[in-house]
Residue, then its C-alpha position, 0 to 999 in steps of 0.5 A: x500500500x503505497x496511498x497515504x491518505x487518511x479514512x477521512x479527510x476534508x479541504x477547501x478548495x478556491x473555484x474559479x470560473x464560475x458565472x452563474x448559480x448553476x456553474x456551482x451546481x454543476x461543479x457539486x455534481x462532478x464532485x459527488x459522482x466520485x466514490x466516498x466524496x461529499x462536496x458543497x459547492x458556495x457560489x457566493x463564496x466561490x468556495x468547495x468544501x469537500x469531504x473524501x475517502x479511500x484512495x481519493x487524493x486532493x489533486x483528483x478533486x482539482x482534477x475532476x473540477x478542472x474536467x468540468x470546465x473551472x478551476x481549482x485550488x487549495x486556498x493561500x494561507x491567511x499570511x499570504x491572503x493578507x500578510x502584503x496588503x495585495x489580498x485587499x487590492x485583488x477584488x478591485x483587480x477583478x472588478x477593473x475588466x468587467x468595468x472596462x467591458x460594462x462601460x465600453x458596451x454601454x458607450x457604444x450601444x446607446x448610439x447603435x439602439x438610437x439610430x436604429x428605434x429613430x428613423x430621424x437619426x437615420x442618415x445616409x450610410x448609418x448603417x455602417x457606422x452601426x456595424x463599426x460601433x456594435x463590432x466591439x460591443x459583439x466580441x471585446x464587451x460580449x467575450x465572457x458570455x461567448x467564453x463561458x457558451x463555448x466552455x459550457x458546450x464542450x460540456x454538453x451544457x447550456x446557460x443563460x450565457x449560451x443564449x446571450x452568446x447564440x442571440x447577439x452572435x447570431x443577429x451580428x452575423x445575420x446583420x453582417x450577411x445583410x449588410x454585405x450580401x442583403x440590400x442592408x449595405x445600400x446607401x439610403x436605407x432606412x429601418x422603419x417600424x412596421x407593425x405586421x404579421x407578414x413572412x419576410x426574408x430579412x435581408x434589409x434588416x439589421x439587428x445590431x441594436x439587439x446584439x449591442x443592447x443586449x450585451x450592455x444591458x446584461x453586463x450591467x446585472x453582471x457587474x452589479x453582481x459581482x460587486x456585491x460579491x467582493x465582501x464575500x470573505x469580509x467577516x473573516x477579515x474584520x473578526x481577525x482584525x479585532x485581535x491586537x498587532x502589538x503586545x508588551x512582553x515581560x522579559x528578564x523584568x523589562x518591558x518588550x513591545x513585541x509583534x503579536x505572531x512572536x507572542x508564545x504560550x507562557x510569556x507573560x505581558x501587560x495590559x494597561x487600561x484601555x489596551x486590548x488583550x492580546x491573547x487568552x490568558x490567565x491573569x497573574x498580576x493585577x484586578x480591573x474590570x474587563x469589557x467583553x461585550x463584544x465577544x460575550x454581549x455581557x453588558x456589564x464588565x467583568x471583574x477580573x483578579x489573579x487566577x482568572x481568565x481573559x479573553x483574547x480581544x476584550x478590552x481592560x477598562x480599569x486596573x493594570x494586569x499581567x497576563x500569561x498566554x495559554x493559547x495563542x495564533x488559531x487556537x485562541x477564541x476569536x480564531x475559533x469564532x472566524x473558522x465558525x463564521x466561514x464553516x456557516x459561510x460555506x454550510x449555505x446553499x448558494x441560492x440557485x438564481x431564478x433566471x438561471x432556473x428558467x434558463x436551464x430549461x428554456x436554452x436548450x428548448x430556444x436553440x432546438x426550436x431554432x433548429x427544428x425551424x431552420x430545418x422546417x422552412x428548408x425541408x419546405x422548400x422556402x429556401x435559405x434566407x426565409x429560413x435562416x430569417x426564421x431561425x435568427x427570428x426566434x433567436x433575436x425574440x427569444x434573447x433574454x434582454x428582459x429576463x437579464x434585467x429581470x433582476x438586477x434592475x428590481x434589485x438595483x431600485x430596491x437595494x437603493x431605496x433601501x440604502x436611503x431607509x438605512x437598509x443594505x441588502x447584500x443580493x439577490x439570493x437573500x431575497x428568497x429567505x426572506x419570504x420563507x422566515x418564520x422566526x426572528x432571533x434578536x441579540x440582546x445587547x446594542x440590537x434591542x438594548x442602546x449597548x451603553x450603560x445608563x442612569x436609570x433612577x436616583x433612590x435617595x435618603x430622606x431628606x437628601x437632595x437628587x441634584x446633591x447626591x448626581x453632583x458628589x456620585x458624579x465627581x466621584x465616578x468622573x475620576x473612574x475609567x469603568x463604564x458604570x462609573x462612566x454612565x453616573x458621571x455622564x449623567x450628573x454631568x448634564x445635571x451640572x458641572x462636576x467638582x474636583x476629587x481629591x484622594x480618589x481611590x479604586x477598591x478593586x471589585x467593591x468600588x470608589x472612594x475619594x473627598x469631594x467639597x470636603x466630603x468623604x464619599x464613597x459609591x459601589x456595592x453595599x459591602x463597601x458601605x458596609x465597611x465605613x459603617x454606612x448601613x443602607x436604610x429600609x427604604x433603600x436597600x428595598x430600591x436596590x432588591x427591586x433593581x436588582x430583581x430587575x436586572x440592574x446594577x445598583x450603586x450604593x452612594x454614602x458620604x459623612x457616614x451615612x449611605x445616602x442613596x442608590x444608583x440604578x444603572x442598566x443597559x437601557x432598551x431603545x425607545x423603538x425596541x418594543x414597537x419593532x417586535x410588534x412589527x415582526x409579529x405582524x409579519x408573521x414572525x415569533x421573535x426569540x431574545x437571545x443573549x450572553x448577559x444572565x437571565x435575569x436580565x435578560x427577562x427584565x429587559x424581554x418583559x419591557x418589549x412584549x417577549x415572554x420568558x418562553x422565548x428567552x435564551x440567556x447566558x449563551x456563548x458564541x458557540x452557543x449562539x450558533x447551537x442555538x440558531x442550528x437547533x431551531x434550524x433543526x425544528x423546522x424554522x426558517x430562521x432570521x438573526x438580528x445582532x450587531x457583535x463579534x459574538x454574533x457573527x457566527x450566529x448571523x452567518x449560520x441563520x438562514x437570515x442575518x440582519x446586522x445592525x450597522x452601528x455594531x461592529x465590521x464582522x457582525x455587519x459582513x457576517x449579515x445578508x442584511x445591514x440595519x445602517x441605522x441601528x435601529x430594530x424597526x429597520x428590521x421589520x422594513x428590511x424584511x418587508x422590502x426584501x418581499x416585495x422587491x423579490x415579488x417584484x423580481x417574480x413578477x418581472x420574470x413572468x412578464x418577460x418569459x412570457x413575451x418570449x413564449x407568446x412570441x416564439x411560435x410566431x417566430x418559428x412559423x415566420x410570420x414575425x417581423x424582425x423589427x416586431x420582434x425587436x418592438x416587442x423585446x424593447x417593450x418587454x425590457x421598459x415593463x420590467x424597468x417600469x415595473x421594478x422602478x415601482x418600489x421607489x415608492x416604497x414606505 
């Protein structure tokens, strides 16, 4: 046995020269026709995850790929992707000959389409300037659709790039043999519209405006969809950005500022307050309050001291810590949580796209029936040119110009009034899911809540004036870095200007003390009261159980011996949050509060918008989240997510629907199908409404354009329809969709 290979093993392989849907479709075929292989083919990602066995090797999987007419490879390490800043300019580099082409067809048809619909632009010998314009627009601006019909032929396949190629090339060639062998080419002809049925032979006309026409306006969708497809592989980078470039290392009892890749499991380094940590680790010097919000979705910071553990990417918001690395490089929790975002990635369907559907049906109907139509009108004796008119007629009518505008126009309209309502769609395959979701999984913290601590309410003594107590409180937390302290100070300082603290101190865990206006004030849990002998009065330590029952966090405030008040301090719900879930619900939606902050408040805040305790999951981790979002999945639900954190990024790239908020953080927001620019839950509701209706308008779209195409064809092949009806016709079809797509402007 001289196989190495293992019983079981997996890759990724990169797939190039895939244009449509169905090329992956194709691909995943191929793949799972070879013994002991399970593949999944990503258009959007243009990736292949591929599971094998046996004696299969990757270079046979490449080589199977490469047999269906694509490529493939195993992908460049993360450091080669970014490591030059090249990874960032190729996307840019993909997009520029597509640009080029786009920009060179629309140049040059737009003259070609108005000189022939305009009989006054008619000149003499115009229809040679139309041949010298369109030439470039058939072959340099069209070679991508011929490229991939010629590569999809020797395959014994067709696409809707077989009957773009087939329709423009062949109403170029007909214009060609009209204009040299015809009475096209004589000076003083003029193309006049004629509505009648009448057989023809053709040999006047030329059809350059629908070869040129059509290839602009389907390399417009073309473009459009390949541009959203640049950020396919964003999340990864955005959730590995999130990680520190630098890290303080104690070496020999000196500080060392090191590249975090030279950081070793062992050393030791410092993170100084405000710092990110660079990796997990234990703590070994130190307490602070640790902000891991945007890993976890814990609203309040974390209280860390020798012996815990910290989290790679978390900020330290208080004390001085020394840190031992325990795991560092891919095996750290946020390079985990980026392999979960691409596993959810690349798990997806690639949605298969509508025209593609018809597409692989009608093509091959289209170039039979012209076919069978030339063989016809020659069996019949009418000769070659009645008969090749036929043919070129069915071929020209059923050139899919309003099916390829189908979609991207009603696309383009909706995506661009929902750019203006503060909602980005990412394309057309997020579409589909939204008419099909029937629950909606909402993170807790900065999607239904502000994110940001607040002041909730002042609890005082008797006899103890509000404004007095902001003032002190406030003082004294403005010397504080931690986010509750941040949260009173913030408050008192709208209230009034705050005076200087003198002596202030940080008690690790319990809280601050410190003399303001020769006050000893001192605010934080009630022990630390408790330990100056201030004990809190029935009244308040009543307010602080019922905040505390609330889910808040109550700051005890005493000075000169006396407790004097409690502080209720929380992550406040948005004003908006309460309405938007009445939206989902109408949409026919069950929402569901999912968060990693403790139950309690998570109930609190799930009672304040109209969730009940049934529909509350609480305490979860990223992993969790993900589990979560698959075991719905698993129930049947077709699932939608609303978050905006790094902690959600997996979850949102696993539902069948993710909706970022966009004042959250990049990963979050490429990790989405959808993002909410104004961080608002009620752009929820209006995003997945919109999405419906500009997916019913694509419907509707295609209807109306595949039924020109068929009401007209039987015309085409019984030669009895003007050349210039079927372009009437083919331009009617095309203003219908336009007309019907620019419909949802006027969407509310």
């Amino acid at each position: 046995m001289t196989t190495q290979a293992p019983a079981s093993a997996e890759v990724e392989l990169s797939i190039g020269g895939m244009t449509c849907a169905s090329c992956a479709a194709r691909i995943e075929k191929k793949l799972n026709r070879m013994d002991g292989v399970t593949a999944s083919v990503n258009y959007a990602t243009e990736k292949a995850k591929v599971s094998f066995e046996g004696g299969v090797e990757v270079a046979d999987l490449i080589a199977t790929v490469e047999a269906t007419g694509y490529t493939a490879a195993l992908p460049k390490p993360p450091a080669a992707e970014g490591g030059s800043g090249a990874g960032q300019a190729e996307p840019a580099d993909e997009l520029a000959p597509l640009r080029q082409r786009l920009f060179t067809a629309v140049a040059l048809a737009v003259p070609v389409i108005a000189m022939a619909m305009v009989p006054a632009l008619q000149f003499d010998n115009w229809q040679w300037l139309s041949l010298t314009l369109a030439a470039p627009v058939v072959t340099y601006a069209a070679w991508p659709f011929h490229r991939a019909a010629f590569t999809n032929a020797r395959h014994g396949a067709a696409t809707m790039d077989t009957l773009v190629s087939l329709g423009t090339t062949a109403a170029f060639l007909w214009s060609l043999w009209a204009l040299f062998f015809g009475d096209a080419g004589m000076p003083g002809m003029r193309h006049g519209f004629e509505f009648t049925i009448a057989r023809g032979d053709g040999s006047s006309n030329i059809y350059l405006e629908a070869a040129a026409g059509v290839t602009a306006f389907i390399l417009a969708g073309r473009y459009f969809e390949a541009r959203s497809k640049r950020t396919a592989g964003a999340a990864l980078k955005a959730l590995l950005e999130l990680g520190a470039k630098d890290v303080t290392v104690l070496r020999g009892g000196a500080e060392v500022r090191i590249p975090i890749a030279d950081l070793a499991v062992g050393d030791r380094f410092v993170v100084r307050p405000g710092e990110k940590i660079a990796t997990d680790g234990t703590v070994v010097e130190g307490a602070s309050a640790v902000d891991a919000s945007m890993l976890t979705g814990e609203s309040v910071p974390v209280e860390v001291g020798v012996g815990d553990n910290v989290t790679g990417a978390t900020v330290n918001a208080g004390g001085r810590l020394v840190v031992e690395a325990t795991r560092v490089g891919a095996d750290t929790r946020l390079a985990r949580m980026a392999r979960l975002v691409e596993e959810a990635q690349n798990g997806k369907a690639a949605a298969q796209r509508l025209a593609d559907r018809i597409s692989a049906v009608f093509v091959p109907i289209v170039i039979m029936l012209a076919l069978a139509t030339l063989g016809y009108w020659l069996g019949t004796g009418e000769g070659w040119t009645a008969a090749f008119t036929a043919a070129v007629a069915v071929l020209i009518i059923a050139c899919p110009c309003a099916l390829g505008l189908a979609t991207p126009t009603a696309l383009m309209v909706g995506t661009g009034r929902g750019a203006q309502l503060g909602i980005l769609i990412k394309g057309p395959e997020v579409l589909e899911t939204t008419r099909t979701v029937d629950t909606v999984v909402l993170d807790k913290t900065g999607t239904v809540t502000t994110g940001q601590m607040t002041l909730l309410a002042v609890h005082t003594a008797e006899g103890v004036d509000r404004a007095e107590v902001l003032r002190l409180a406030g003082a004294l937390e403005h010397a504080s870095e931690h986010p509750i302290a941040r949260a009173i100070a913030t408050a008192a300082a709208k209230a009034g200007e705050l005076p200087a603290v003198e002596g202030f101190e940080n008690v690790p865990g319990l809280g601050v003390q410190g003399v303001v206006d020769g006050h000893a004030v001192v605010a934080g849990r009630e022990g630390l009261l408790n330990e100056w002998s201030q004990y809190l009065p029935e009244a308040l330590a009543e307010a602080k159980r019922t905040a505390e029952a609330a889910g808040r966090t109550a700051i005890a405030v005493g000075w000169d011996g006396e407790a004097r008040a409690v502080l209720e301090v929380a992550d406040a719900v948005k004003p908006t949050s309460a309405e938007a879930i009445g939206r989902l619900r109408a949409l026919g939606l069950t929402p569901v509060l999912l968060t990693g902050d403790n139950r309690l408040v998570a109930e609190a805040v799930a009672a304040e918008v109209g969730i009940g305790p049934e529909h509350v999951i609480a305490e979860v981790m990223p992993q969790d989240k993900v589990d979560t979002v698959k075991r719905l999945q698993a129930e049947g639900k077709v699932v939608a997510m609303v978050g905006d954190g790094v902690n959600d990024a997996a979850a949102l790239a696993q539902a069948d629907l993710g909706l970022a908020m966009g004042t959250g953080t990049d990963a979050a927001i490429e990790a989405g199908d959808l993002t909410l620019v104004r961080g608002d839950l009620l752009a929820a509701a209006d995003a997945i409404r919109l999405s419906r209706k500009t997916l019913a308008t694509i419907k509707s779209n295609l209807f109306w354009a595949f039924g020109y195409n068929v009401a007209a064809l039987p015309l085409a092949a019984a030669g009895l329809l003007n050349p210039m009806i079927a372009g009437a016709a083919m331009a009617f079809s095309s203003v219908f969709v336009v007309g019907n797509s620019l419909r949802l402007r006027r969407f509310r």
